[in-house]
C-alpha positions as CSV (number, residue, x, y, z in Angstrom):
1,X,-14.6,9.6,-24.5
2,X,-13.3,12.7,-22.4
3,X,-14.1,11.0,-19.1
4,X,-12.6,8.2,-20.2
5,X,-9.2,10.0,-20.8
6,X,-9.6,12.0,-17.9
7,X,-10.1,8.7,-15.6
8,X,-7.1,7.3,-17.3
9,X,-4.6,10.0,-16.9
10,X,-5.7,9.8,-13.4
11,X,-4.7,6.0,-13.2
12,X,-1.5,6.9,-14.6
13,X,-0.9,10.1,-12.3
14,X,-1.6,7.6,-9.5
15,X,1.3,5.3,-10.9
16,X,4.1,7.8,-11.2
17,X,2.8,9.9,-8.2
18,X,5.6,8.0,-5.9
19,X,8.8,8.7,-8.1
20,X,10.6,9.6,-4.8
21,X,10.3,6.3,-3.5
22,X,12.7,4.7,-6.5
23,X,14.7,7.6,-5.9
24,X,15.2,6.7,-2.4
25,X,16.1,2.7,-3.8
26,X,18.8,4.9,-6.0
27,X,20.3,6.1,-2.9
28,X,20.5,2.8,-0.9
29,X,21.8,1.4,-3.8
30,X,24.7,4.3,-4.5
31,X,25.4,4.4,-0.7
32,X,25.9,0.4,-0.8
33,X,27.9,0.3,-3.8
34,X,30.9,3.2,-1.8
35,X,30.5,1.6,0.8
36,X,31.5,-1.6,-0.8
37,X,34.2,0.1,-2.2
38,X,35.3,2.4,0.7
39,X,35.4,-1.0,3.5
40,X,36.2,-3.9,0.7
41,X,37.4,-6.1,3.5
42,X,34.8,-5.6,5.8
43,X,32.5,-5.2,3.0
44,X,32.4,-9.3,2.5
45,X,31.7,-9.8,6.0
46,X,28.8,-7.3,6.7
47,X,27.8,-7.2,2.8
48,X,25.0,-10.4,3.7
49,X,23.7,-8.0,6.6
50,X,23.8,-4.7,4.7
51,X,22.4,-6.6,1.4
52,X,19.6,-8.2,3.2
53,X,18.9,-4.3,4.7
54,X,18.9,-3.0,1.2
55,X,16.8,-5.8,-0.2
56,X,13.8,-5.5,2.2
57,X,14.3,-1.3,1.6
58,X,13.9,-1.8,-1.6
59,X,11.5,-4.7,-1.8
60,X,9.0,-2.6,0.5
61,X,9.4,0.8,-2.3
62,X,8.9,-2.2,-5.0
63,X,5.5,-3.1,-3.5
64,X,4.0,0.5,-2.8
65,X,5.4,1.8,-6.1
66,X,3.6,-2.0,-7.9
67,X,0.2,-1.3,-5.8
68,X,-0.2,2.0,-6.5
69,X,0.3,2.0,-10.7
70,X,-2.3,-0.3,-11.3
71,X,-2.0,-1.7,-14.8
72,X,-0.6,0.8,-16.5
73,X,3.8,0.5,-16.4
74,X,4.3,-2.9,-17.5
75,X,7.1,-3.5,-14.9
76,X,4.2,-3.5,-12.5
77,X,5.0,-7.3,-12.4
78,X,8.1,-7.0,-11.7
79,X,7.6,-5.0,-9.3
80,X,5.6,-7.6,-7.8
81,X,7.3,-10.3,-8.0
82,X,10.8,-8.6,-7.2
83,X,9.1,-7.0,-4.3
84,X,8.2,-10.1,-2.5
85,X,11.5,-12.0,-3.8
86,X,13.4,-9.2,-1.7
87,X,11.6,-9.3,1.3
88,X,12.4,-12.9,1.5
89,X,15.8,-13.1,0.4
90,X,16.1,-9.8,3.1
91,X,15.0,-11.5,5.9
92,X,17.1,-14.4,5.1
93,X,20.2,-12.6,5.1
94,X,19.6,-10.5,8.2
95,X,18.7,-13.3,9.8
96,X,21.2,-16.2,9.1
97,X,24.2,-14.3,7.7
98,X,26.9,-16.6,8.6
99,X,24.8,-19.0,6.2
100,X,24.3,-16.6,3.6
101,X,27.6,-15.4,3.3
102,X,28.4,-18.4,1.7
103,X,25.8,-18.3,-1.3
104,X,26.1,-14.6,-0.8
105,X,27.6,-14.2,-4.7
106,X,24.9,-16.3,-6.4
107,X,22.0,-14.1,-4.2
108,X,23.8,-10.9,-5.7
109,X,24.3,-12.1,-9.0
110,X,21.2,-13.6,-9.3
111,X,19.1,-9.9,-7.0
112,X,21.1,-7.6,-9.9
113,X,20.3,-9.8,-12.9
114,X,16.3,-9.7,-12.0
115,X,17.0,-5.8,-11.3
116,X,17.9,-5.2,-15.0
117,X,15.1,-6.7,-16.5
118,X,13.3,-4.7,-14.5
119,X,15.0,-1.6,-15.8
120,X,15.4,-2.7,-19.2
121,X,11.3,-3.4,-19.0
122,X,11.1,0.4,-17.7
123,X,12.8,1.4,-20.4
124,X,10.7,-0.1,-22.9
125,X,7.8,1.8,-20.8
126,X,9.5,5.2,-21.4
127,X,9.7,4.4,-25.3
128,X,5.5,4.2,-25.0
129,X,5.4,7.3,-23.5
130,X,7.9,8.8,-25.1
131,X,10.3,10.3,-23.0
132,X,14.0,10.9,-23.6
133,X,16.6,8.6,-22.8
134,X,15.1,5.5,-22.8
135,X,18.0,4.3,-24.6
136,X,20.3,4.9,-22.1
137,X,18.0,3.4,-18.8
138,X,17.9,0.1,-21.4
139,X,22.0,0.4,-22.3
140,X,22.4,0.5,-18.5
141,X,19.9,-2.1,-17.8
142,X,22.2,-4.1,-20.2
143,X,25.2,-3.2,-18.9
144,X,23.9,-4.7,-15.2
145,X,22.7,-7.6,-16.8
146,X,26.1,-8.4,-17.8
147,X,27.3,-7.5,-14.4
148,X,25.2,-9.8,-12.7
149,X,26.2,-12.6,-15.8
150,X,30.0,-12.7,-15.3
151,X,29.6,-12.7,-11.2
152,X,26.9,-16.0,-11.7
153,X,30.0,-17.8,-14.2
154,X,32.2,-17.7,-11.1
155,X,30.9,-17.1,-7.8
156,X,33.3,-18.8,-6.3
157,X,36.4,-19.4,-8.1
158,X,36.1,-15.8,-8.9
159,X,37.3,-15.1,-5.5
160,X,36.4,-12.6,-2.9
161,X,38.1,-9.2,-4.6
162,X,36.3,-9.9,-7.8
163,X,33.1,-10.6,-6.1
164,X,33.0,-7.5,-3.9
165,X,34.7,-5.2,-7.2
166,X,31.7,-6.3,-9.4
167,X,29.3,-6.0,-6.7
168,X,30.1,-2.4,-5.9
169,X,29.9,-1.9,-9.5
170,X,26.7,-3.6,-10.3
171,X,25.1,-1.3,-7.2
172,X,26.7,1.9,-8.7
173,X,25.0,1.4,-12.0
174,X,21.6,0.3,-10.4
175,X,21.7,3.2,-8.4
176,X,22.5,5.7,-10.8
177,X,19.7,4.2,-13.3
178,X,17.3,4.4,-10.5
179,X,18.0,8.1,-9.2
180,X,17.2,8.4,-13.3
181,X,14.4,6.5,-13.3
182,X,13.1,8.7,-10.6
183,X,13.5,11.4,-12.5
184,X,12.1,10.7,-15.9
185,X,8.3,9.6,-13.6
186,X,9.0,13.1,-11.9
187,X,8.8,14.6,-15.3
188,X,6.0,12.6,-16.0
189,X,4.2,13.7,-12.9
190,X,5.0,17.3,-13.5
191,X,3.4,16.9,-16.8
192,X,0.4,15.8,-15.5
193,X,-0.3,17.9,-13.0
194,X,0.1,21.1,-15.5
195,X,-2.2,19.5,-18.0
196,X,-4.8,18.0,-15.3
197,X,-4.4,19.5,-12.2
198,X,-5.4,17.6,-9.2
């Protein structure tokens, strides 16, 4: 029974050990949403380059951080499959952005709407394991959800301002959930290593 328990906290020390990868997605993410904010009219045209930049960032951490946990973070999944969707989508923008730029809205709407199921998902992960603030990382994950909902009912008669304000927004509150996200498996790691050291 002990060996079983110490080969699973193992598999789960492998799954968090990478915490500074969603902390680097946090970044991108915070650094996209000022600079969104600081350039808003140059944001619309080089927001299809920079998007598709971010999303094959952040689809490559989605992957690593996905094929290193194994089985045991249920967003592993998600991970997956957002992974792959943002390496796509990424290369799609930063290759035809002129084309892109016209569905750019419904690619954003539709890239932050996946992202908060994803972090309402890791949320529900923190509740298993108890850690604080899981009720906050699921209010957030919310919070983007409806983000990503009210920039889908319009993308285009909500006009280019709203888009880009919402946007900005939306990338803001992913980043800041992420940077906390990378935190909280930080803590977890920490734990880990004190009670099993490697």
């Amino acid at each position: 029974m002990r060996r079983h328990f110490e080969n699973l906290t193992s598999k789960v020390a492998r799954a968090v050990k990478h915490w500074w990868l969603m902390l680097i997605a946090g970044l991108l993410c915070l650094v996209m949403g000022v600079v969104v904010f600081v350039f808003p009219l140059e944001s619309y045209v080089t927001l299809a380059i920079l998007f598709g930049v971010l999303m094959l960032a952040v689809g490559a951490i989605q992957l690593i951080v996905a094929s290193t946990s194994g089985n045991y973070l249920t967003m592993r999944g998600y991970f997956v499959v957002g992974g792959v969707m943002d390496l796509i989508l990424g290369i799609f923008l930063c290759i035809y952005p002129s084309v892109s730029l016209v569905a750019l809205p419904i690619m954003l709407g539709i890239w932050m709407m996946y992202n908060s199921f994803v972090i309402i998902a890791f949320g529900g992960d923190m509740e298993t394991f108890r850690l604080g603030g899981s009720g906050l990382v699921i209010v957030g994950g919310v919070l983007l959800l409806l983000l990503s909902a009210i920039i889908l009912l319009n993308p285009f008669s909500a006009g280019v301002t709203t888009v880009i304000i919402f946007t900005g927004i939306g990338l803001l509150v992913l980043g800041c959930l992420l940077c906390v996200l990378s935190f909280k498996l930080k803590y977890v790691d920490k734990e880990i290593e004190m009670e099993f050291p490697r």
